[in-house]
LUMNU-447840 format. One record per residue: residue in three letters; x, y negated, z of N, C-alpha, C, O in turn. Coordinates in pm, whole numbers, padded with zeros to 5 digits, always signed. Example, Ala and Ser with C-alpha at 12.3 -4.5 7.8 and 13.67 -1.06 7.14 Angstrom:
// residues 2
ala+01319+00569+00780+01230+00450+00780+01320+00330+00780+01424+00332+00846/ser+01285+00225+00708+01367+00106+00714+01290-00003+00787+01341-00114+00804/
***
This chain:
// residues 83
unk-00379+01679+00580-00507+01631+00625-00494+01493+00687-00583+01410+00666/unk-00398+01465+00753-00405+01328+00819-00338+01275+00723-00231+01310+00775/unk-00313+01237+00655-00250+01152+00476-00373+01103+00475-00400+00990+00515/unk-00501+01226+00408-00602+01196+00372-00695+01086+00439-00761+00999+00383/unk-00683+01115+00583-00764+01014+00677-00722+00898+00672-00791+00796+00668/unk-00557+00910+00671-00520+00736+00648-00543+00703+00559-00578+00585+00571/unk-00549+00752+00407-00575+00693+00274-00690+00621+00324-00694+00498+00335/unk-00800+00715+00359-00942+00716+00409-00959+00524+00506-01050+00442+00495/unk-00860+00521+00572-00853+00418+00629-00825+00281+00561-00885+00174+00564/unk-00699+00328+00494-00640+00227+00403-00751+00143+00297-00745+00022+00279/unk-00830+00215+00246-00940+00231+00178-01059+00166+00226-01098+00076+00152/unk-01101+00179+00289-01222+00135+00407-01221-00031+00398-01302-00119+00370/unk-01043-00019+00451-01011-00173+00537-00998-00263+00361-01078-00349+00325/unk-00897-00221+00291-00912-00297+00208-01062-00309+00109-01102-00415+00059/unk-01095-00247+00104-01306-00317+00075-01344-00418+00162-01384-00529+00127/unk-01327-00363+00320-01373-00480+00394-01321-00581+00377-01394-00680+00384/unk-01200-00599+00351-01118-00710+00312-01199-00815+00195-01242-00930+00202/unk-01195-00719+00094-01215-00767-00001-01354-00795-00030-01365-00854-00138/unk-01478-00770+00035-01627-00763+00068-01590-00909+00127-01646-01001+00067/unk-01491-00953+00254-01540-01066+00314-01480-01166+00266-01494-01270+00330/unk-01382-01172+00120-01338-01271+00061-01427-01294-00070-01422-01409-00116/unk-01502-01208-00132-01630-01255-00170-01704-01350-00139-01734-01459-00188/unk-01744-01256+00001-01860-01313+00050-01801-01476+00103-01889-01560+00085/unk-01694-01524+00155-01648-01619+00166-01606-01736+00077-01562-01847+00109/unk-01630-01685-00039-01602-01742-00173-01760-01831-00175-01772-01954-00168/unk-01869-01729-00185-01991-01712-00257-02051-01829-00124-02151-01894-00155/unk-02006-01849-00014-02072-01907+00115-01950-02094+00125-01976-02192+00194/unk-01850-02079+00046-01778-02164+00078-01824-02309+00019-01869-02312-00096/unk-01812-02431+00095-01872-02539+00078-01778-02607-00005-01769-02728+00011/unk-01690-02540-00110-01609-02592-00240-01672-02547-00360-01682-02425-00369/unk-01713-02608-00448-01756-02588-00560-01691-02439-00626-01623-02352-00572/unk-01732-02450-00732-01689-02257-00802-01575-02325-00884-01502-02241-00936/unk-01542-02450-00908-01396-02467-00970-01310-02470-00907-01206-02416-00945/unk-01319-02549-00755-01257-02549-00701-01205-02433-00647-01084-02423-00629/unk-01321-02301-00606-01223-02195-00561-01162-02138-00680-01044-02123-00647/unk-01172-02110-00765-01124-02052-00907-01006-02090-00937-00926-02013-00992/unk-00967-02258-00895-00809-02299-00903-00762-02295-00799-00656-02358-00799/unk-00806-02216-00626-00710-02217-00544-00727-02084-00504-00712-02066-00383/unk-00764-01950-00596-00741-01828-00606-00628-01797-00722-00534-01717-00722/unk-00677-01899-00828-00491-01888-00945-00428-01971-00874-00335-01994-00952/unk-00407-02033-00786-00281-02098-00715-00233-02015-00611-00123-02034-00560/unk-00291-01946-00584-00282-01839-00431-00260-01710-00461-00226-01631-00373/unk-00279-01665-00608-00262-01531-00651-00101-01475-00685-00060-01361-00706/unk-00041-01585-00681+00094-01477-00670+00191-01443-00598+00280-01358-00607/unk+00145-01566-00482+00184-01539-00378+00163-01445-00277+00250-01395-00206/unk-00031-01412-00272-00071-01296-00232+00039-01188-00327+00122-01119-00268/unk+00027-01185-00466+00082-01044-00511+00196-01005-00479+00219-00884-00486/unk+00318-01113-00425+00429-01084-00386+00403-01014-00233+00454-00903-00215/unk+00335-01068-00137+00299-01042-00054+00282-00919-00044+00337-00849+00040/unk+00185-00872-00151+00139-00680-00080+00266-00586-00113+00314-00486-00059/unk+00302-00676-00243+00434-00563-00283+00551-00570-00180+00611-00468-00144/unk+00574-00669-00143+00607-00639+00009+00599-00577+00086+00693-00512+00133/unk+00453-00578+00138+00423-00456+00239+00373-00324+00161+00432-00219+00184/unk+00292-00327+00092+00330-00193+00008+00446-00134+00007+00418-00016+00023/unk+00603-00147-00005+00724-00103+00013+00738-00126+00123+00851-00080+00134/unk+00703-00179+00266+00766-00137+00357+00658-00004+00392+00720+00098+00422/unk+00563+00005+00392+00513+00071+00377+00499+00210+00384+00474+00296+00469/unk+00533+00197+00219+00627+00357+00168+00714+00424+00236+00736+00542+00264/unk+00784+00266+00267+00922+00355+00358+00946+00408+00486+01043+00461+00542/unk+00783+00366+00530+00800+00390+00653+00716+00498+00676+00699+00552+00786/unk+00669+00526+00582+00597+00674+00604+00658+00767+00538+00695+00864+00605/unk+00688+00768+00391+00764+00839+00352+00905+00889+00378+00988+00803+00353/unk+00970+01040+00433+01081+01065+00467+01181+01057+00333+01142+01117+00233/unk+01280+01001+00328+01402+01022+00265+01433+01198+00228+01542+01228+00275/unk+01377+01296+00170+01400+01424+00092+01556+01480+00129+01591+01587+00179/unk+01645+01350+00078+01814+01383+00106+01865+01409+00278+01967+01457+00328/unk+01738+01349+00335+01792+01303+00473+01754+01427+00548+01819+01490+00631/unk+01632+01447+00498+01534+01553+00591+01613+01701+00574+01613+01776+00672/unk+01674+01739+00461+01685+01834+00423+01884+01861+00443+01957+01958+00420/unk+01904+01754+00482+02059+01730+00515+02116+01846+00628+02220+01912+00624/unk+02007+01844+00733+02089+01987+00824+02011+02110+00844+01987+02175+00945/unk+01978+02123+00723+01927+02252+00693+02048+02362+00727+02039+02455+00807/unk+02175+02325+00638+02274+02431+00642+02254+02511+00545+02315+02618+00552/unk+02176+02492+00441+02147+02580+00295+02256+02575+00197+02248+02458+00157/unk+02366+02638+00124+02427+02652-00005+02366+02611-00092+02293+02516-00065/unk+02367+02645-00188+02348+02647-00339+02326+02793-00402+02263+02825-00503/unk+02404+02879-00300+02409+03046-00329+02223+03053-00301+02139+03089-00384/unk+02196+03002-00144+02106+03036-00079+01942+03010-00157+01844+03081-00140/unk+01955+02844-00275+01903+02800-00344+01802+02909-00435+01680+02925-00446/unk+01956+02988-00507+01903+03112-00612+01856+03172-00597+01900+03253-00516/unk+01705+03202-00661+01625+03275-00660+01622+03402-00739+01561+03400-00846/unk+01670+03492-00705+01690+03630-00808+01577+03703-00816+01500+03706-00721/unk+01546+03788-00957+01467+03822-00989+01498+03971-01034+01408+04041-01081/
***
């Protein structure tokens, strides 16, 4: 349930984000060529950017599986599921 709320958040903020770079586009006192060549000049730098934080991200929410499950103290016997 709280995954969901943060998605919920994550979600929200990036619209707003992206609602006020519109709207900042559509209000800006540079012509429509001009922003058009300093959104392809600015676009891959933003894209490096999120993939950036997108992976820190991940990693910082997501647990390591090998790590979490490391002092369990489980076999391989314990694994088998008999039927």
């Amino acid at each position: 349930m709280k995954s969901q709320a943060t998605q919920n958040i994550i979600l929200a903020a990036s619209a707003a984000f992206l609602g006020g770079v519109v709207v900042s586009l559509f209000c800006s006192p540079r012509s429509g060529k001009d922003n058009r060549k300093w959104v392809s000049d600015n676009k891959d730098e933003f894209q490096r950017w999120l993939d950036t934080k997108g992976k820190d991200l991940k990693n910082k929410t997501l647990p390591n599986l090998y790590e979490a499950t490391e002092d369990l103290g489980l076999t391989e016997e314990d694994l088998i599921i008999e039927r």
